[in-house]
C-alpha positions, 0 to 999 in steps of 0.5 A: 692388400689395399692399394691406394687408387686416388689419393683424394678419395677412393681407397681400394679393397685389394689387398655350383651354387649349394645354400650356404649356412650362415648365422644373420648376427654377424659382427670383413669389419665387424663380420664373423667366422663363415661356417666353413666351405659355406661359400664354396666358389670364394677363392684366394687370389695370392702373390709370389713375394721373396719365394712365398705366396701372400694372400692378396685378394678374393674372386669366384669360382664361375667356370671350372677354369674361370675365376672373377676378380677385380681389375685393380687386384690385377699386375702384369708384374707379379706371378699369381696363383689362387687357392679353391677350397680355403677356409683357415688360411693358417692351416692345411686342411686338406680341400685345397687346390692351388693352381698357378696363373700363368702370365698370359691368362689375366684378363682385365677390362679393357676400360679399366683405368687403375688411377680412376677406382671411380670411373668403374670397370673395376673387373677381370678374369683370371684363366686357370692353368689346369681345371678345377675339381668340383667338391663339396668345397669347390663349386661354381657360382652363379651370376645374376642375369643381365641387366639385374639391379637389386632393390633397396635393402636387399640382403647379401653377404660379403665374404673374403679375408680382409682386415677386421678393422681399418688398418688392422690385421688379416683373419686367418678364417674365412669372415661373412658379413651382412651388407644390405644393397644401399639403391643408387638413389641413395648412394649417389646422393651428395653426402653419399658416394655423390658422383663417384658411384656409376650405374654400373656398380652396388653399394652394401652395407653401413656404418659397422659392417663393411668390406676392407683391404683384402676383401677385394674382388671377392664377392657380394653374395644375394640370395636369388628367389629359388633360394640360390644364391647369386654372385651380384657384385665385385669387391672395389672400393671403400672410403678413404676415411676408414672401411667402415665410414658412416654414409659410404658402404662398400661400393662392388662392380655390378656383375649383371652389367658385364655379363656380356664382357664376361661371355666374350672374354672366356669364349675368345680365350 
């Protein structure tokens, strides 16, 4: 589900808080199969297309009628529905919810500029149709406090139903992949992301494992120190060169510096 921002250099990702169980060697590019319902607020974000839906991108579950996502997974031309619950997409497994979107619940930032992936404010909600039913595969994530900003290194995961391997195919499970936060220091050097990483947005991982199309607006998931864990980025964007290119991780809209848009957004709504 990757859509093309700038042509000279951003390629877009689009295409409760239980523990979640994981095993750290995990090969999303070179991830691995997520234990299922281990990330219980990740959602399906899908499109209707010839009479079907069509995974498009990830978001989290962070109300019962909330769902964050990126802005650039957002069209005013398509009808919308997200799917709670979901591990195997290629199978029917019974936790599943799927709510429609109606067309006036999509609310995306209002600085959002969808020919500038670079400019930040990559960042929307979605307003369910009906509540969602907590479950044991369905609960709500947490998000950081204001202003948070992870240290170098730090160890988060993403998760989402992107392609394994640039230009690849989607997986049909759920994929995890380690990505430790690269510090803005570090991102915003010349040979890095330079200019076009803003303050406002986190870079994860390397060389091998990274997010890719399909992965966007799912989360960065950072283990808090209680032993939660914390939705602290939203997929955004990836090189142009490749998903996995070396000196430019996956680069996520910073949650904690829109706590703010995201209270007043669900409160006026």
């Amino acid at each position: 589900m990757l859509r093309l921002l700038s042509s000279l250099l951003l390629v877009t990702l689009a295409s409760g808080s239980d523990q979640p169980s994981y095993n750290p060697s995990s090969r999303v590019v070179n991830g691995e199969d997520a234990v299922p319902y281990s990330w219980p607020w990740q959602v399906s974000l899908q499109y209707e297309r010839d009479g079907a839906f069509h995974h498009t991108c990830g978001g989290s579950l962070i109300a019962r009628d909330w769902v964050l996502t990126a802005a650039h997974c957002i069209s005013s031309s398509r009808t919308y529905r997200v799917v709670l619950g979901e591990y195997d997409r290629a199978v029917d497994e019974g936790p599943e919810q799927v709510i429609p979107i109606n067309a006036g619940d999509l609310f995306v930032h209002s600085k959002w500029n969808s020919l500038c992936v670079a400019c930040g404010n990559d960042v929307a909600l979605i307003k369910l149709s009906r509540s969602a039913e907590l479950t044991p595969e369905v609960r709500l994530a947490q998000l950081p406090p204001a202003g948070e900003i992870l240290p170098h290194e730090a160890p988060c995961y993403v998760t989402g139903w992107g392609r394994l391997t640039t230009g690849g195919s989607l997986p049909d499970k759920l994929q995890q992949g380690l990505l430790p936060v690269v510090d803005y220091a570090h991102c915003s050097q010349p040979d890095w992301w330079g200019f076009s990483v803003k303050g406002t947005m986190v870079c994860a991982g390397g060389y091998e494992v990274s997010g890719c199309n399909g992965d966007s607006g799912g989360p960065l998931n950072c283990p808090a120190a209680d032993g939660s864990w914390q939705v602290h980025g939203i997929a955004s964007f990836v090189s142009s060169l490749g998903c996995n290119t070396e000196k430019k991780p996956t680069v996520f809209t910073r949650v904690s510096a829109f706590n703010d848009w995201i209270e007043e957004t669900i409160a006026n709504n």
